[in-house]
ZAMARGU-4260 file (C-alpha; in steps of 0.2 Angstrom, whole numbers, plus 5000, padded with zeros to 4 digits):
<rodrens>
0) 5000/5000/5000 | 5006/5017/4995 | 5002/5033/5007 | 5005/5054/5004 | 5024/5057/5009
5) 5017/5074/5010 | 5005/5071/5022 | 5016/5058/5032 | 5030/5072/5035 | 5019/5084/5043
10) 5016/5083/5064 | 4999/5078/5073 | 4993/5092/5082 | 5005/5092/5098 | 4991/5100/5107
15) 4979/5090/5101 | 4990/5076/5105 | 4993/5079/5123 | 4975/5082/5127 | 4974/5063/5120
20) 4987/5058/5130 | 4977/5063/5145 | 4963/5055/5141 | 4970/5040/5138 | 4980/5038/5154
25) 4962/5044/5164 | 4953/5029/5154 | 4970/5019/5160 | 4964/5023/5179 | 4978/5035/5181
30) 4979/5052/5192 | 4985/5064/5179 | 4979/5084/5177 | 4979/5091/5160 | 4985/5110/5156
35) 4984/5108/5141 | 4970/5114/5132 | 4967/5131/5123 | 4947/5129/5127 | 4938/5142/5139
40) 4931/5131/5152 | 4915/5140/5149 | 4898/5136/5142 | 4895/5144/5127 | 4882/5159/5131
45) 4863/5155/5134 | 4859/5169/5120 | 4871/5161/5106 | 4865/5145/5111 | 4846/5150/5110
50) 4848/5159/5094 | 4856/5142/5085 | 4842/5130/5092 | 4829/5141/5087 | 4836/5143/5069
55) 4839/5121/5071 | 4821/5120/5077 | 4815/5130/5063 | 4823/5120/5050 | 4838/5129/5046
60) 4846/5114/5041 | 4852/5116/5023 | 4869/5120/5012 | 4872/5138/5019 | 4883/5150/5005
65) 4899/5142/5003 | 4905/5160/5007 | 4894/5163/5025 | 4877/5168/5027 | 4875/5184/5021
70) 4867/5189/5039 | 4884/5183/5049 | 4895/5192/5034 | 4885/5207/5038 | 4887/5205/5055
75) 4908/5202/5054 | 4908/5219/5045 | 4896/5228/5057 | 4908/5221/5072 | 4927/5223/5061
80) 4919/5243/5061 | 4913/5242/5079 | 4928/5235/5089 | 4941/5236/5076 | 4940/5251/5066
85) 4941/5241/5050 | 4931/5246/5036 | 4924/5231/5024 | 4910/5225/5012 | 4902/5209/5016
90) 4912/5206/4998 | 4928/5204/5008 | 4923/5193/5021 | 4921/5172/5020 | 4917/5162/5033
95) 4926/5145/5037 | 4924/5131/5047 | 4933/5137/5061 | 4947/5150/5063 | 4961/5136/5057
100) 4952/5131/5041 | 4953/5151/5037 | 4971/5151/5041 | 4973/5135/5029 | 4962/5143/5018
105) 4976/5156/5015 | 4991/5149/5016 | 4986/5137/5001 | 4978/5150/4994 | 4997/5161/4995
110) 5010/5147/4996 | 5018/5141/4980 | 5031/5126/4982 | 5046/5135/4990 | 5038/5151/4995
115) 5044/5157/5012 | 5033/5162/5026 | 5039/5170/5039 | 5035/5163/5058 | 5040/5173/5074
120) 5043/5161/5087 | 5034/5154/5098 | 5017/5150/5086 | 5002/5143/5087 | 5008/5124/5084
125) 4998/5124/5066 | 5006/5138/5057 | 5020/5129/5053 | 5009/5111/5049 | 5000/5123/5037
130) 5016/5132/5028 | 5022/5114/5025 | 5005/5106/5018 | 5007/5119/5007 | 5024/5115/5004
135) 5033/5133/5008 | 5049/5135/5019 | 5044/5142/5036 | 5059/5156/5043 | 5057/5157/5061
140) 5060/5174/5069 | 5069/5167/5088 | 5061/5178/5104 | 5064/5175/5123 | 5057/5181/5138
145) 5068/5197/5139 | 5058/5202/5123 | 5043/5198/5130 | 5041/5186/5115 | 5039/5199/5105
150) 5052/5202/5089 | 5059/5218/5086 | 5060/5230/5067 | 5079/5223/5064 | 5074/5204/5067
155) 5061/5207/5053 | 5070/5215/5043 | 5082/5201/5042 | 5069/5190/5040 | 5061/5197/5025
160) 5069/5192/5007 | 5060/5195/4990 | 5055/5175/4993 | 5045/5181/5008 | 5025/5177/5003
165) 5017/5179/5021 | 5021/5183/5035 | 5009/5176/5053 | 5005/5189/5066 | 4997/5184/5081
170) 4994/5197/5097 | 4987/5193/5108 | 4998/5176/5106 | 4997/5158/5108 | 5005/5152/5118
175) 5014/5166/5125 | 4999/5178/5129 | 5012/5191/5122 | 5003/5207/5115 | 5010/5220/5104
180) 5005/5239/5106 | 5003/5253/5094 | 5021/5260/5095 | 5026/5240/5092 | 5016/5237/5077
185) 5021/5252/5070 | 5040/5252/5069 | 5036/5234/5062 | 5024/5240/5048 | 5039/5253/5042
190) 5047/5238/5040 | 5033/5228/5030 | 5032/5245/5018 | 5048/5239/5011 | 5042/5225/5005
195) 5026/5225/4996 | 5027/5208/4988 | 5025/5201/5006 | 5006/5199/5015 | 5003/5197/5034
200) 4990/5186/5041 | 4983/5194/5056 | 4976/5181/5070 | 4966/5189/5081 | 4958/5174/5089
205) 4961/5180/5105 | 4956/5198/5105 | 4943/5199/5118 | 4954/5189/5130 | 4964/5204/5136
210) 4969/5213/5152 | 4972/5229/5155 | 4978/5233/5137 | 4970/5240/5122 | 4968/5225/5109
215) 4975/5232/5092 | 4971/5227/5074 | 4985/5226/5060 | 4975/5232/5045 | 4972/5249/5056
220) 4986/5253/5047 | 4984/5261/5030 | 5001/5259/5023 | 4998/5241/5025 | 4980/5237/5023
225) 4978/5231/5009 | 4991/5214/5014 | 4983/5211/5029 | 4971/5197/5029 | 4960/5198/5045
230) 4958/5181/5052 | 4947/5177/5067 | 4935/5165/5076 | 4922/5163/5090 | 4930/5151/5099
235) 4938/5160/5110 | 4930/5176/5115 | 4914/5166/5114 | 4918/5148/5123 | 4912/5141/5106
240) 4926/5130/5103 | 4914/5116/5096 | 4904/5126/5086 | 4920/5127/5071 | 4916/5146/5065
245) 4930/5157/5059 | 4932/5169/5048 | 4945/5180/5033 | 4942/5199/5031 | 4954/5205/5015
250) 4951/5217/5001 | 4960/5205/4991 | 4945/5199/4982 | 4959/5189/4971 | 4963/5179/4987
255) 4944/5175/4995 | 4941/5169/4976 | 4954/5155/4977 | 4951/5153/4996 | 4932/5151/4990
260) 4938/5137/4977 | 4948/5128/4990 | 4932/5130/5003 | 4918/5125/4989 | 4928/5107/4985
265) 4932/5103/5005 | 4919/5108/5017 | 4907/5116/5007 | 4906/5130/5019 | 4902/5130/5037
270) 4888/5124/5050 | 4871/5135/5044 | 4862/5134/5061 | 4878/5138/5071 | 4879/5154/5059
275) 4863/5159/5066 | 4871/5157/5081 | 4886/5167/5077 | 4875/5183/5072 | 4869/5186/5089
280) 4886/5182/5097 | 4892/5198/5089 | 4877/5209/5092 | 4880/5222/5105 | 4876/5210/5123
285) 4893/5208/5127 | 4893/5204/5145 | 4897/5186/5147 | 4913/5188/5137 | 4917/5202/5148
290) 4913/5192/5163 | 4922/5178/5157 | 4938/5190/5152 | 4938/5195/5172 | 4937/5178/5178
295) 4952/5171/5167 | 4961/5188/5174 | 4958/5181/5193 | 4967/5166/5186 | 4981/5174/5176
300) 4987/5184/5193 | 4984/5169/5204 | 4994/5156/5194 | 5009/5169/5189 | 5011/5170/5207
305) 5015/5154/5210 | 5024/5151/5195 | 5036/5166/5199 | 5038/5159/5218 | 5047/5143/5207
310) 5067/5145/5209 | 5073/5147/5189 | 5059/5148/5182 | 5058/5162/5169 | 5043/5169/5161
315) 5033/5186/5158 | 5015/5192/5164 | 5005/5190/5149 | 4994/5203/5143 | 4980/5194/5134
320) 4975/5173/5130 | 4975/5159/5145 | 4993/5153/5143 | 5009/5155/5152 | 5025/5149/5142
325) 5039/5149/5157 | 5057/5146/5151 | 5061/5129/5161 | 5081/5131/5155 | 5089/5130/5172
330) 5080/5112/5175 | 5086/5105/5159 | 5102/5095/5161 | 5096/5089/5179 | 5094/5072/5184
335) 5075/5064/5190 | 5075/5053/5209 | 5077/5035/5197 | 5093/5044/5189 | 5089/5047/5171
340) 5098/5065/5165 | 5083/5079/5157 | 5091/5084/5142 | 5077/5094/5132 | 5062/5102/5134
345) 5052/5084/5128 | 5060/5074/5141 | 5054/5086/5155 | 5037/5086/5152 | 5039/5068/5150
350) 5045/5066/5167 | 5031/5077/5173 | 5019/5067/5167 | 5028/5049/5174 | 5033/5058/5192
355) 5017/5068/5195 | 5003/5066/5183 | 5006/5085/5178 | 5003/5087/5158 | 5009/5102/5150
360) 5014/5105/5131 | 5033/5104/5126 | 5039/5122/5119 | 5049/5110/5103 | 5031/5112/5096
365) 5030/5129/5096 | 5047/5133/5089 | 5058/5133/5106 | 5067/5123/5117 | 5066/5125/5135
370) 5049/5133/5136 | 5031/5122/5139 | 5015/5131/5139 | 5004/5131/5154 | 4985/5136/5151
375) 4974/5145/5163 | 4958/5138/5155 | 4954/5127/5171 | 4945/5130/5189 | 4955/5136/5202
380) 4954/5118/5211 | 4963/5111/5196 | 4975/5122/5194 | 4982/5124/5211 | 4984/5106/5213
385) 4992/5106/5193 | 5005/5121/5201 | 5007/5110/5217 | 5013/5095/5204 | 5024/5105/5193
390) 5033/5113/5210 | 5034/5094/5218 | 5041/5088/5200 | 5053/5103/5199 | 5060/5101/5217
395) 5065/5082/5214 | 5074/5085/5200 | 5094/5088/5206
</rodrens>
């Protein structure tokens, strides 16, 4: 039998994995706490959730547009104006089956074989999955907790070649929780002027999850504009991870065409009664996501405290997302109580899984090597005895 060598080269979902993992050691009978997960530990809004039964129970049922509804593309344009200050047509917006099938959506849409697409490090663990499906070289930018994990104008600059086709930006970020400002993003865009062969996907997944910070949207920038494709979701904001709604805002009409094409012969377009849903999710009642925003904040402060109280362990206060991503450099080289040496980032969270049931997500699939990421997404109960675990872990290790 003969199998894509194409798709055997490319990683599961290391996230995705982990979460398994968990599972299947639970099913196994064993004592083991997930941190895994980039899912709100929320219920999706009574008022989104109404809205979709009510459109299921009146038979909205059938093939939608492959495009979006043209109710929800109206509301993505009334909300990009609202809380963005983006200005679109419901001509420039296509809805997908979930944030990540937009994002694929593109990158097969930009990438021709050997294209390169540049990746700031740490990413979301699909972005580099996606640049090879579509057979394109991914160039990492390298950040570190001195930066913040954020990259500065010179590293870009660098980066950038007349090969350069995209370019990912994500802020807030998974998985650091890293978020640039205005002053940030601007000395980057003179540098994205220089190169106007080159677009930039904007993730803004995480928008709504911020502290203290204004969130701020790439395609603000008129120099810029037109390259910036708007990609974003309702799984986040909206604790509607199940519900597999995303969507791209460009005024390359050129680009939603061939991410239309690609869209039309896959998934045909996305849930129609989960649209309905999505209409009133981004209608003006706001409150639940705000409420939900303050809660994960609670969580943010309480679990930075006790990760800073851990001796060596590096690691900013995120400004936006669930995650932590502490630099565990200073443990790796140690030795575990039955003798075996921790010589990367892998073999740690290894051992904290064996030692003390603690599963977190090994930084190698975010593009780094002595990080992991830690998400907030969970009760308090669950995290304090996940922190308790990861301190007990650390400890043993000399």
């Amino acid at each position: 039998m003969s199998y894509s060598h194409l798709i055997a080269s490319i990683e599961e979902s290391a996230t995705l994995g982990i979460a398994q993992k968990v599972r299947e050691l639970k099913s196994q009978g064993r004592d083991v706490i997930g941190l895994t997960l980039g899912e709100p530990d929320f219920d999706t809004p009574e008022h989104i959730r109404t809205a979709a039964k009510e459109a299921l129970d009146g038979g909205y049922t059938h093939y939608p547009p492959v495009t979006g509804l043209p109710e929800l593309k109206e509301a993505i344009v009334h909300k990009l104006k609202r809380d963005n200050s983006l200005a679109y047509s419901t001509a420039n917006v296509m809805v997908s089956t979930g944030a990540k099938q937009s994002l694929y959506n593109v990158v097969l849409a930009k990438v021709n074989p050997g294209d390169e697409v540049v990746i700031p490090a740490p990413f979301w663990v699909s972005y580099e999955a996606m640049v090879r499906f579509a057979q394109g070289k991914p160039v990492y930018i390298p950040t570190s907790v001195a930066s913040e994990y954020k990259i500065s104008p010179e590293q870009l600059d660098e980066a950038l070649t007349e090969k350069t086709r995209l370019m990912f930006f994500n802020s807030p970020s998974n998985p650091s929780g890293s978020m640039y400002n205005r002053e940030e993003m601007a000395a980057l865009v003179a540098v994205l002027e220089k190169y106007p062969h080159v677009s930039i996907i904007s993730d803004e997944i995480y928008e709504y999850i911020t502290y203290g910070k204004k969130h701020e949207s790439l395609g603000t920038f008129s120099s810029i504009f037109d390259r910036v494709i708007t990609v974003n979701g309702f799984a986040k904001g909206f604790a509607m991870t199940g519900w597999r709604l995303g969507y791209i805002a460009t005024v390359d009409k050129t680009l939603l065409g061939l991410c239309s094409k690609i869209q039309g012969q896959s998934t045909s377009g996305a849930n129609a009664f989960a649209q309905k849903g999505a209409v009133v999710a981004l209608g003006e009642y706001m409150e639940p996501t705000y409420k939900m925003r303050d809660e994960l904040l609670k969580r943010r402060d309480r679990v930075y405290t006790r990760l800073k109280a851990i001796p060596g362990v590096e690691l900013p206060l995120p400004d936006g997302a669930f995650y932590f991503y502490p630099d565990f450099a200073p443990y790796l080289g140690k030795r575990s109580p039955d003798g075996k040496q921790i010589e990367n980032i892998d073999q740690l969270c290894l051992y904290l899984i064996e030692e003390e049931g603690l599963a977190l997500v090994t930084g190698s699939a975010f593009g780094t090597q002595s990080h992991a990421r830690l998400s907030y997404a969970y009760s308090d109960e669950i995290l304090d005895d996940g922190l308790s675990r990861l301190e007990r872990g650390l400890g043993k290790l000399v």
